[in-house]
PDB file of N, CA, C and O in Angstrom, chain B, residues numbered from 101:
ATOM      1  N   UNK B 101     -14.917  -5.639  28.998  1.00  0.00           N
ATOM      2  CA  UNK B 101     -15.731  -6.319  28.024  1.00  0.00           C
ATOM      3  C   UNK B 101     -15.740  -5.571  26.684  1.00  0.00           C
ATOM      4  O   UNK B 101     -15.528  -6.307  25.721  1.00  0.00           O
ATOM      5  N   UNK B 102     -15.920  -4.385  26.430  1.00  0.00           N
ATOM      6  CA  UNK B 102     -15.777  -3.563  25.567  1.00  0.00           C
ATOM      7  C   UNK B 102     -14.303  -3.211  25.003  1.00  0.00           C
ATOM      8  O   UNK B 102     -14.086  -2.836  23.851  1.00  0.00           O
ATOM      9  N   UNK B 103     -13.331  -3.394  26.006  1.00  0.00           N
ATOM     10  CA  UNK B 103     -12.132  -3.140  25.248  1.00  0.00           C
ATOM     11  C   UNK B 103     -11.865  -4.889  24.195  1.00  0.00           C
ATOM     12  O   UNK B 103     -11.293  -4.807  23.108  1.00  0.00           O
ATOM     13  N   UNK B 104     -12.123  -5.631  24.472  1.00  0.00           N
ATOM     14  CA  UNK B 104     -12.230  -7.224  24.464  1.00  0.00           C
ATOM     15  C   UNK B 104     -12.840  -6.960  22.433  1.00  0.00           C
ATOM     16  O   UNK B 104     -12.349  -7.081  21.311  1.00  0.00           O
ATOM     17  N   UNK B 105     -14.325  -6.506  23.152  1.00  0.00           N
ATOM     18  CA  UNK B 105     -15.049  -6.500  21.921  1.00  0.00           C
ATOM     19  C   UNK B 105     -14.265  -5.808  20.713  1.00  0.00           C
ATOM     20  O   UNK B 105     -14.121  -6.372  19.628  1.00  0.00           O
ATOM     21  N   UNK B 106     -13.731  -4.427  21.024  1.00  0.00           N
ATOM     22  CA  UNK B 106     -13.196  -3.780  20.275  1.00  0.00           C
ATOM     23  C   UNK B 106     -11.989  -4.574  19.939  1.00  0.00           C
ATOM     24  O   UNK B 106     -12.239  -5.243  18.937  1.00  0.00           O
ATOM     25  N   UNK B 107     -10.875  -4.759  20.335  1.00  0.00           N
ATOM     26  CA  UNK B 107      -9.847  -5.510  20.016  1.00  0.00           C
ATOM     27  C   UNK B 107     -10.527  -6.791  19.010  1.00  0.00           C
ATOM     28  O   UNK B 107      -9.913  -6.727  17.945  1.00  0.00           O
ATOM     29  N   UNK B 108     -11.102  -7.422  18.976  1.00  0.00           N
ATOM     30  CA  UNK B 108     -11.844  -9.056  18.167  1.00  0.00           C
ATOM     31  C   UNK B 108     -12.500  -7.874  17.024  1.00  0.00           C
ATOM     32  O   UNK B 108     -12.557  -8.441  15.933  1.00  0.00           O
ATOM     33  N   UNK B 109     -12.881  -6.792  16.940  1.00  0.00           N
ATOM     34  CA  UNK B 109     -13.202  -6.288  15.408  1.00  0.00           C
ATOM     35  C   UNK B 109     -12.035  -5.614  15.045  1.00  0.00           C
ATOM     36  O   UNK B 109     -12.028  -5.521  13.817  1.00  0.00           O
ATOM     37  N   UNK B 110     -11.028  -5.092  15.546  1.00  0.00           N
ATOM     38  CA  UNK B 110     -10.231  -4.034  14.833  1.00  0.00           C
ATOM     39  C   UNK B 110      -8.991  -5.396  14.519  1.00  0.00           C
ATOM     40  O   UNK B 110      -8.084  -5.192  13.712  1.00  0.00           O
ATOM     41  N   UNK B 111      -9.089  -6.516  15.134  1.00  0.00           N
ATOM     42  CA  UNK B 111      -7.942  -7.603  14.299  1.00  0.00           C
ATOM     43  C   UNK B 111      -8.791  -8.176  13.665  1.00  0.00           C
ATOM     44  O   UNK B 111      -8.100  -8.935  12.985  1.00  0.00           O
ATOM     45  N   UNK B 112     -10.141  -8.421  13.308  1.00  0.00           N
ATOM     46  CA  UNK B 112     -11.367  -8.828  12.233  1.00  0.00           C
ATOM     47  C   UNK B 112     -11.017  -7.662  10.556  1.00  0.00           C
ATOM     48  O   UNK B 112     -10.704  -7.939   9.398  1.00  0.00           O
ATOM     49  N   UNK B 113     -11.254  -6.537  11.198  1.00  0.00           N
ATOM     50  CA  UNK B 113     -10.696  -5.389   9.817  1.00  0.00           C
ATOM     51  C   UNK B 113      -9.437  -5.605   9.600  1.00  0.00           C
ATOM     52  O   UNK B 113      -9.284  -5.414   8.394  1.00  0.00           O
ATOM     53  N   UNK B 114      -8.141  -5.982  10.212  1.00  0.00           N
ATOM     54  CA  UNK B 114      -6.954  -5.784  10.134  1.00  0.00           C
ATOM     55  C   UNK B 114      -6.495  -7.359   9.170  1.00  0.00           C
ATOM     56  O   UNK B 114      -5.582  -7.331   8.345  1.00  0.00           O
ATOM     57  N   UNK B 115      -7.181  -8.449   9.420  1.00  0.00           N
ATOM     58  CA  UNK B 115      -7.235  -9.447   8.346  1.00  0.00           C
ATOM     59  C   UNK B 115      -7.591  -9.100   7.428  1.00  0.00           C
ATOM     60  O   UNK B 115      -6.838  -9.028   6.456  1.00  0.00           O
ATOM     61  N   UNK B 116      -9.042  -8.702   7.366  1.00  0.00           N
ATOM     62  CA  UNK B 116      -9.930  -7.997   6.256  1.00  0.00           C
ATOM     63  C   UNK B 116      -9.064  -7.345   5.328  1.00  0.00           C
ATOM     64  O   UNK B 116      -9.024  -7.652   4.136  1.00  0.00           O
ATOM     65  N   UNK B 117      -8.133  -6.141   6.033  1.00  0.00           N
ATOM     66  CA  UNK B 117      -7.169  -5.268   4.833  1.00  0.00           C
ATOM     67  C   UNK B 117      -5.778  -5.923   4.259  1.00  0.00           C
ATOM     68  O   UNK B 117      -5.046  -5.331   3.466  1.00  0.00           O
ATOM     69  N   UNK B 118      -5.551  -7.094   4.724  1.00  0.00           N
ATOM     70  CA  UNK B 118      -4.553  -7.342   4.240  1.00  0.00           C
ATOM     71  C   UNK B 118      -4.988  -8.661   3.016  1.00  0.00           C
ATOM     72  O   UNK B 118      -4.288  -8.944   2.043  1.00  0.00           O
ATOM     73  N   UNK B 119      -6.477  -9.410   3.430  1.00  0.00           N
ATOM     74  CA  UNK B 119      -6.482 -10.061   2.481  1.00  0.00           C
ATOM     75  C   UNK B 119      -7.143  -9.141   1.344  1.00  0.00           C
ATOM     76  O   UNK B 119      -6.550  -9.363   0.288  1.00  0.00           O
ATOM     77  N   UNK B 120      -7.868  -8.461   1.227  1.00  0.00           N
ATOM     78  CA  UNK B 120      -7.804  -7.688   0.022  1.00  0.00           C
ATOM     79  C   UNK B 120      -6.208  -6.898  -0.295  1.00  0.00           C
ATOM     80  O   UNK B 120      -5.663  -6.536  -1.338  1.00  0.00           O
ATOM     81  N   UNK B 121      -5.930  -6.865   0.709  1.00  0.00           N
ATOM     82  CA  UNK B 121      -4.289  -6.058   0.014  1.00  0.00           C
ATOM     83  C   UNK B 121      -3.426  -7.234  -0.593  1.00  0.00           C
ATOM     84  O   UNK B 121      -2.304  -7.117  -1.085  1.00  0.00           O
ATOM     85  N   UNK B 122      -4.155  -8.367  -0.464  1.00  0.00           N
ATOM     86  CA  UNK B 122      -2.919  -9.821  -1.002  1.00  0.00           C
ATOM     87  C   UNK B 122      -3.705  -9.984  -2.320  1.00  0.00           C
ATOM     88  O   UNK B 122      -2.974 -10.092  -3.304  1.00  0.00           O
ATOM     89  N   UNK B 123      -5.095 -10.029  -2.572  1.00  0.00           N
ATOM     90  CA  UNK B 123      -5.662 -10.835  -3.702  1.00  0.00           C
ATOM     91  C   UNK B 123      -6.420  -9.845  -4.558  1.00  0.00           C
ATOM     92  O   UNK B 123      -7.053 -10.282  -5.519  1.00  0.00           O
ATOM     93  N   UNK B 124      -6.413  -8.753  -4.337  1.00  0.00           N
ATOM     94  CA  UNK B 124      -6.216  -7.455  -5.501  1.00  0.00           C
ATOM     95  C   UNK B 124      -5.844  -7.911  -6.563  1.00  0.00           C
ATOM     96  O   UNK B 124      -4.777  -8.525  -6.550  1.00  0.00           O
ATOM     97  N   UNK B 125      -6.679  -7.755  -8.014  1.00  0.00           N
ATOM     98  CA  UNK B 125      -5.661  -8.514  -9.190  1.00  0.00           C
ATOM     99  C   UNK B 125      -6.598  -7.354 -10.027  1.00  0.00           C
ATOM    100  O   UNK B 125      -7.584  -6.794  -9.547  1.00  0.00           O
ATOM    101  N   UNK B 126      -5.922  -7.083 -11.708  1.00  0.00           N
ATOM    102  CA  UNK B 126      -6.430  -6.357 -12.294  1.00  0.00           C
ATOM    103  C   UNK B 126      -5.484  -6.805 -13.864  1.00  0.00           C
ATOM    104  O   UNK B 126      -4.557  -6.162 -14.358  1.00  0.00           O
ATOM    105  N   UNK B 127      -6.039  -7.978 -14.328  1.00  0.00           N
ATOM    106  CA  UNK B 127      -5.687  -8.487 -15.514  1.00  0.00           C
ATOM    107  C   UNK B 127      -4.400  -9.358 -15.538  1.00  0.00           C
ATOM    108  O   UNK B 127      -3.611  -9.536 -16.466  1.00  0.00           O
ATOM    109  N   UNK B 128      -4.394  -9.878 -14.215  1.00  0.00           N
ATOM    110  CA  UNK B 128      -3.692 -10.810 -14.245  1.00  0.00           C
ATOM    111  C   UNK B 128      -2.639 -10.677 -13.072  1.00  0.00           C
ATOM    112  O   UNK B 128      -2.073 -11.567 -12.437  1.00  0.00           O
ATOM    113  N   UNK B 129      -2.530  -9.109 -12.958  1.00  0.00           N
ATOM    114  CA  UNK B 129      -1.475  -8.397 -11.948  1.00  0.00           C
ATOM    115  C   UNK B 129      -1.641  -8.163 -10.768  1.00  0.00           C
ATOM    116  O   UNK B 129      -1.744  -6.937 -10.809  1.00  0.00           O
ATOM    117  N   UNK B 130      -1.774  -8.515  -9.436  1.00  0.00           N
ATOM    118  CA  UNK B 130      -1.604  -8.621  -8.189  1.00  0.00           C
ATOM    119  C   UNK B 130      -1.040  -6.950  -7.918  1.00  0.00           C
ATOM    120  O   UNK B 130       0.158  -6.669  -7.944  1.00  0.00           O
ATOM    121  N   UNK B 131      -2.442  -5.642  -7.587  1.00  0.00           N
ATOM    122  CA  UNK B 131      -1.947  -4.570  -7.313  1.00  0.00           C
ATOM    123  C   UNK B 131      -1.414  -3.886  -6.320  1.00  0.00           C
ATOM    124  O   UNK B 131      -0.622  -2.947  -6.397  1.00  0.00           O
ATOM    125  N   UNK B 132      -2.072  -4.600  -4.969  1.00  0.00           N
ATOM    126  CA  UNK B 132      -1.449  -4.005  -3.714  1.00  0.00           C
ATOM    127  C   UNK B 132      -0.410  -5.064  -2.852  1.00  0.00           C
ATOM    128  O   UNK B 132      -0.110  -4.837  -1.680  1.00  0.00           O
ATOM    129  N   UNK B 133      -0.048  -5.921  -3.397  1.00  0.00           N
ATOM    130  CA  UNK B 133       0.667  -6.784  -2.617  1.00  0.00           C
ATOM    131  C   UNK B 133       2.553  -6.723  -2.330  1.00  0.00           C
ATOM    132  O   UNK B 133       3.252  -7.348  -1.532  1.00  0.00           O
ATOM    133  N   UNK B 134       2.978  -5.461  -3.599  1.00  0.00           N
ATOM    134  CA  UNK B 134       4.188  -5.588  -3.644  1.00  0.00           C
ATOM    135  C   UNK B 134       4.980  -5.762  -4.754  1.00  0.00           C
ATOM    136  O   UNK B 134       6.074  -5.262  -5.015  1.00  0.00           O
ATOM    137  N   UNK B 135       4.092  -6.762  -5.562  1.00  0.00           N
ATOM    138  CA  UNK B 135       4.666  -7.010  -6.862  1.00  0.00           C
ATOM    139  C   UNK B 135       5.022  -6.244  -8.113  1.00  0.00           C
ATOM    140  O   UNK B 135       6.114  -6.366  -8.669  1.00  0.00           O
ATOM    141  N   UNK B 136       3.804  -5.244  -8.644  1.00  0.00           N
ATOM    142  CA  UNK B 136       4.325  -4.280  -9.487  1.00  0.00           C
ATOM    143  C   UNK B 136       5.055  -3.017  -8.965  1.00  0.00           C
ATOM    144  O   UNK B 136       4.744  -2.193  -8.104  1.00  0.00           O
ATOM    145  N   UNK B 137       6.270  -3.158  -9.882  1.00  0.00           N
ATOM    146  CA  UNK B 137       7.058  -2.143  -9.610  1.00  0.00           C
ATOM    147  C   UNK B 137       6.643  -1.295 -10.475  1.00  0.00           C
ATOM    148  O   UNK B 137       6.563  -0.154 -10.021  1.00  0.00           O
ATOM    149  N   UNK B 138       6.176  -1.488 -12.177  1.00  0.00           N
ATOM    150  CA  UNK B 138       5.892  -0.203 -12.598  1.00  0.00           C
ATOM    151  C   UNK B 138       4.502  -0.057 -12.950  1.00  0.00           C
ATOM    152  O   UNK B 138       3.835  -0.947 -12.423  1.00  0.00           O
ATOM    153  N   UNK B 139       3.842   0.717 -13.629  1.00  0.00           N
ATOM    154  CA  UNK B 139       2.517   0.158 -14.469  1.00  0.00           C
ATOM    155  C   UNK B 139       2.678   1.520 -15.351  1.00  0.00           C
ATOM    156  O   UNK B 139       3.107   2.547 -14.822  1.00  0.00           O
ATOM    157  N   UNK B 140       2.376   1.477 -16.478  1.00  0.00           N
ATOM    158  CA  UNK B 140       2.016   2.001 -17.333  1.00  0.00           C
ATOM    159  C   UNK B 140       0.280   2.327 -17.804  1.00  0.00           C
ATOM    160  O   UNK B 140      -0.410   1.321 -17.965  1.00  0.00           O
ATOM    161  N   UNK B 141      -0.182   3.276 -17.950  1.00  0.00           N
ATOM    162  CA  UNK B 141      -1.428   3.033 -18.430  1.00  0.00           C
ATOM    163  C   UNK B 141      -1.497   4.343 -19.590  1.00  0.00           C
ATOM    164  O   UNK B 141      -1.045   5.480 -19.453  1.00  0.00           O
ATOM    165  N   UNK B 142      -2.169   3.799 -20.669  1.00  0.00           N
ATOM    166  CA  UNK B 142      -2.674   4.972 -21.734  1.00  0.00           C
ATOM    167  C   UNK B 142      -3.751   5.703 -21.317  1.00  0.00           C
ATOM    168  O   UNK B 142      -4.731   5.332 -20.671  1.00  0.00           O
ATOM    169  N   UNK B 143      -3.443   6.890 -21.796  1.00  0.00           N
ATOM    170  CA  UNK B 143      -3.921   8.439 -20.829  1.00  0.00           C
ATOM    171  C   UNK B 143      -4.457   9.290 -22.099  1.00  0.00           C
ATOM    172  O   UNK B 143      -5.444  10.026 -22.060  1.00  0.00           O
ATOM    173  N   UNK B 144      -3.722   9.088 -23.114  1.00  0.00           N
ATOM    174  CA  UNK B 144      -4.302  10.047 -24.576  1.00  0.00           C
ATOM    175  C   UNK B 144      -3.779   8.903 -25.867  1.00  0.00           C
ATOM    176  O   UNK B 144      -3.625   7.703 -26.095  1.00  0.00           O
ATOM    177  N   UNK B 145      -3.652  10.229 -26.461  1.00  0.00           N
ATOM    178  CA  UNK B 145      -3.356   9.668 -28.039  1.00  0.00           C
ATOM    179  C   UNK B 145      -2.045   9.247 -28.136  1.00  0.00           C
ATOM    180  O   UNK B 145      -1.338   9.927 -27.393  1.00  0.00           O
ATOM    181  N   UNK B 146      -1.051   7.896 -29.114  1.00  0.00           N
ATOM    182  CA  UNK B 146       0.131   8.340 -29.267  1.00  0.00           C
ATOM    183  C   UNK B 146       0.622   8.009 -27.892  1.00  0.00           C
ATOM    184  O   UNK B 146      -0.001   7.804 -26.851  1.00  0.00           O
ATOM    185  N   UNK B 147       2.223   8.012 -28.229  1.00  0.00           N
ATOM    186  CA  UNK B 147       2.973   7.129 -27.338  1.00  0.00           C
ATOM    187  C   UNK B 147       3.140   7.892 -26.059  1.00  0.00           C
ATOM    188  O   UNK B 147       3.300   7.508 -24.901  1.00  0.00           O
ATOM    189  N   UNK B 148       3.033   9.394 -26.743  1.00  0.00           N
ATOM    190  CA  UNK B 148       3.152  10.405 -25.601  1.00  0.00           C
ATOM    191  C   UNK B 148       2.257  10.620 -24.504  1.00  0.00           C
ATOM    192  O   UNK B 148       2.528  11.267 -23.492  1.00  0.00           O
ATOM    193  N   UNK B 149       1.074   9.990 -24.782  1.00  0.00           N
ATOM    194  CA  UNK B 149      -0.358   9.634 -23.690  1.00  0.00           C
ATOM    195  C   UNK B 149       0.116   9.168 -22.964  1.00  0.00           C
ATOM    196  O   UNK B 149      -0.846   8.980 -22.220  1.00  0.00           O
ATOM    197  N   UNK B 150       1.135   8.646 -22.341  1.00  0.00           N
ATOM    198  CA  UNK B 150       0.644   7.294 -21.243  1.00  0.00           C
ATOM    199  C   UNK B 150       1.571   8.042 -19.875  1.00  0.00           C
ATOM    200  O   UNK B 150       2.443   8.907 -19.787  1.00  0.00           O
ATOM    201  N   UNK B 151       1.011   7.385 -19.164  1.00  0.00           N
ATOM    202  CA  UNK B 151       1.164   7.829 -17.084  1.00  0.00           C
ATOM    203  C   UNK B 151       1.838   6.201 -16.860  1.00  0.00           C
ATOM    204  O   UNK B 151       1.474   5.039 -17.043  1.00  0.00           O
ATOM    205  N   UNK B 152       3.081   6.960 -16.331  1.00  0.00           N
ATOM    206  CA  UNK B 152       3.502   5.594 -15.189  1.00  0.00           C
ATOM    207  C   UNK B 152       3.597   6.244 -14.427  1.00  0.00           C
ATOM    208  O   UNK B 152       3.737   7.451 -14.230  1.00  0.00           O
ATOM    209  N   UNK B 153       3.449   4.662 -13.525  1.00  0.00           N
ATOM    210  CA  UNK B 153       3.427   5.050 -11.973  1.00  0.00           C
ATOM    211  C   UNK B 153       4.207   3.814 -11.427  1.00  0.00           C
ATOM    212  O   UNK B 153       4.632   2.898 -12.130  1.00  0.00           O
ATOM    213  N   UNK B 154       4.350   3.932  -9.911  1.00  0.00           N
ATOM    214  CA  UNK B 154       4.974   3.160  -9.626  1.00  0.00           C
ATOM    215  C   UNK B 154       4.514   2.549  -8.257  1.00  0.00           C
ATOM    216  O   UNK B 154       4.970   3.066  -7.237  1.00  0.00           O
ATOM    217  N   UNK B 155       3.772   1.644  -8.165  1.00  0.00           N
ATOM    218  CA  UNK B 155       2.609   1.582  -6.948  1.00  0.00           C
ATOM    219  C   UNK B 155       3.162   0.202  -6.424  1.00  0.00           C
ATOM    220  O   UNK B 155       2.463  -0.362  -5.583  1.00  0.00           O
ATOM    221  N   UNK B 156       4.278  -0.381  -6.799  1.00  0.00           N
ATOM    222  CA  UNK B 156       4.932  -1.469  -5.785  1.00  0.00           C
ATOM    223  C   UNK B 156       5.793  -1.010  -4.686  1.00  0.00           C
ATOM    224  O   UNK B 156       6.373   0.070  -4.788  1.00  0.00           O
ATOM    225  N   UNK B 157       5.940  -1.867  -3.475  1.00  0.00           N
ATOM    226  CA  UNK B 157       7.072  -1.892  -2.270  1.00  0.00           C
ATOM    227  C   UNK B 157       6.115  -3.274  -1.561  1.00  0.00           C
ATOM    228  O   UNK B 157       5.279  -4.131  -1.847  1.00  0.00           O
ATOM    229  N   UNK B 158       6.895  -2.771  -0.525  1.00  0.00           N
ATOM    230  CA  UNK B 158       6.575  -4.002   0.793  1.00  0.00           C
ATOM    231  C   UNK B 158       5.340  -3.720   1.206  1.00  0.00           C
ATOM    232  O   UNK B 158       4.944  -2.556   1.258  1.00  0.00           O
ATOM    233  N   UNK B 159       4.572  -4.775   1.555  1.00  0.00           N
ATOM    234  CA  UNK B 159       3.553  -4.947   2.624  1.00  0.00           C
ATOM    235  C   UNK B 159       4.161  -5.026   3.654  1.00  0.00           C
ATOM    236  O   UNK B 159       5.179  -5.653   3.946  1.00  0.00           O
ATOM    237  N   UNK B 160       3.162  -4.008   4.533  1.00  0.00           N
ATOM    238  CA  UNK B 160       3.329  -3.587   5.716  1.00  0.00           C
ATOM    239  C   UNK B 160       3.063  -4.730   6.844  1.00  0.00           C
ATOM    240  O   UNK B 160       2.597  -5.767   6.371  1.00  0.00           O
ATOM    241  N   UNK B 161       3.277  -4.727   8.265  1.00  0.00           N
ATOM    242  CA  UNK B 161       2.942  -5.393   8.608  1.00  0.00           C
ATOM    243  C   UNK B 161       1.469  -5.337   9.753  1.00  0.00           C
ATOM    244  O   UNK B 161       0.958  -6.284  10.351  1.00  0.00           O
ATOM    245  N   UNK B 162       1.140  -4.140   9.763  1.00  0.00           N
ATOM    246  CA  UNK B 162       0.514  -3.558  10.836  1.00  0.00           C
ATOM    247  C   UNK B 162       0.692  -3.155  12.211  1.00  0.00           C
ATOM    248  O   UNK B 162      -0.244  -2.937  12.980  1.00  0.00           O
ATOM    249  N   UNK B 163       1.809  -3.069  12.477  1.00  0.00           N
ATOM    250  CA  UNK B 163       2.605  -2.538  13.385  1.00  0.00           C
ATOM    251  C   UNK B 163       3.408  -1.588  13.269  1.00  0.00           C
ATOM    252  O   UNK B 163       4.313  -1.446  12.447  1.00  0.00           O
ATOM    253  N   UNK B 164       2.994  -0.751  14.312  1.00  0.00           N
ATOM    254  CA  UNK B 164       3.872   0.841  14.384  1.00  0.00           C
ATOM    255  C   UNK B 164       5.434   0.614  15.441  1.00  0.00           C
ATOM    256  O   UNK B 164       5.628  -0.127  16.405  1.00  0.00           O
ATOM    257  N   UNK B 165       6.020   1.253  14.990  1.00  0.00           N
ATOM    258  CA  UNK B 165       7.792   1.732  15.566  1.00  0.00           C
ATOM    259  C   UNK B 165       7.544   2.601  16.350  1.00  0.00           C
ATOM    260  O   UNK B 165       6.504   3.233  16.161  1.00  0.00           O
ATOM    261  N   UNK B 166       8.257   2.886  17.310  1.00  0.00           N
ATOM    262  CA  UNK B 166       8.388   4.138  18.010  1.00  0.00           C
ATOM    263  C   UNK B 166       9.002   5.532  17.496  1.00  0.00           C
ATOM    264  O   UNK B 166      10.025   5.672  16.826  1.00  0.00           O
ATOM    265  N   UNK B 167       8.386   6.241  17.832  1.00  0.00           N
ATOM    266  CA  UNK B 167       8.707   7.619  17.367  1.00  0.00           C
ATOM    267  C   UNK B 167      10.607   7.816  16.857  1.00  0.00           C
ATOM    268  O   UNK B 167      11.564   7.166  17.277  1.00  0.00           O
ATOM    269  N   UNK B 168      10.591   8.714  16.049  1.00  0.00           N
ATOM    270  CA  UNK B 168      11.830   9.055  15.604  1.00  0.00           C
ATOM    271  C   UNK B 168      11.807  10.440  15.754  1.00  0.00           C
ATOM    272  O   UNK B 168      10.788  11.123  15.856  1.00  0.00           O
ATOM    273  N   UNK B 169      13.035  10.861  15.767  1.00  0.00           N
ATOM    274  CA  UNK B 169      12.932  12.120  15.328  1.00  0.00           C
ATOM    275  C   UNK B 169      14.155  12.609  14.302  1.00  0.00           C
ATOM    276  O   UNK B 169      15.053  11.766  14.308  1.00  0.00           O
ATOM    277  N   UNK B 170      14.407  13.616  13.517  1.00  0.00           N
ATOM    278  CA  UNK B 170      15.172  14.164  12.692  1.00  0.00           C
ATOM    279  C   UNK B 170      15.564  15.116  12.439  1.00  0.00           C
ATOM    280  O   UNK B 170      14.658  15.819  11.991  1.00  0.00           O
ATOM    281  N   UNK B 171      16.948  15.856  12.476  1.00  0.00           N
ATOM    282  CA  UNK B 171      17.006  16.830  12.098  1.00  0.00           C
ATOM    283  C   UNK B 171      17.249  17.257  10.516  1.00  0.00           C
ATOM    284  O   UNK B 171      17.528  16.525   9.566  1.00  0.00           O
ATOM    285  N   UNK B 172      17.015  18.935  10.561  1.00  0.00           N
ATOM    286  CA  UNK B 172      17.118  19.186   9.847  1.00  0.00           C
ATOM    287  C   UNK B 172      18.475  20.218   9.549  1.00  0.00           C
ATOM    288  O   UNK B 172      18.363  21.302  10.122  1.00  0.00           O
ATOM    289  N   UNK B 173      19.719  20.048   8.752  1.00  0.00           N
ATOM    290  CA  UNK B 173      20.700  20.833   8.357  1.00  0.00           C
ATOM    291  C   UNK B 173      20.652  22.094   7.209  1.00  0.00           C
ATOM    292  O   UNK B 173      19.766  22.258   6.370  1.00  0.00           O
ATOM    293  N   UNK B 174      21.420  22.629   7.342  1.00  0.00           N
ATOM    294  CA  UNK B 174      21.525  23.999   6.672  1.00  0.00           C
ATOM    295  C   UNK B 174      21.989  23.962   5.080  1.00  0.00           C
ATOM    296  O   UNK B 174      22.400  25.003   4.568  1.00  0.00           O
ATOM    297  N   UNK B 175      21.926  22.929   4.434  1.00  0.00           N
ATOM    298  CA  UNK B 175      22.297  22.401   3.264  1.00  0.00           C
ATOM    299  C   UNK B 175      21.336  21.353   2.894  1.00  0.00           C
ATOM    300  O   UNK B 175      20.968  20.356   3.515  1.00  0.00           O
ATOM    301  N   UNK B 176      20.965  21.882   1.558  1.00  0.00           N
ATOM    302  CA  UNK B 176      19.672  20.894   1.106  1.00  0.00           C
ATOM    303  C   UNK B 176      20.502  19.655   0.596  1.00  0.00           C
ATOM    304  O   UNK B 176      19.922  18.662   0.158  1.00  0.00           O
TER     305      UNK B 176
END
């Protein structure tokens, strides 16, 4: 009964984060969904003020992969 309960809230939050991760907007721009690849924002004075960043890729889907593993070689 309790695993039941738990499962019906943690896919209740798991809608929850993706519709705020779809309808996020901030002047017109859709921020967590994928779409911006760059953003710029002014930080100081002059052209030399400003911070980009780059806060686009894919939405996830909420599902994990199985473990990987990797090595590491003797040459960076």
């Amino acid at each position: 009964m309790q695993r039941k309960a738990l499962d019906t809230e943690a896919q209740a939050l798991s809608d929850e984060y993706f519709r705020i991760a779809q309808t996020t907007s901030f002047n017109g721009q859709k921020l967590f969904d994928g779409s911006v690849q760059g953003l710029t924002l002014q930080a100081g004075y002059g052209t030399g003020g400003t911070v980009s960043a780059s806060i686009g890729g894919m939405m996830g889907t909420g599902s994990f992969n199985g473990a990987q593993n990797s090595g590491v070689g003797s040459m960076p």
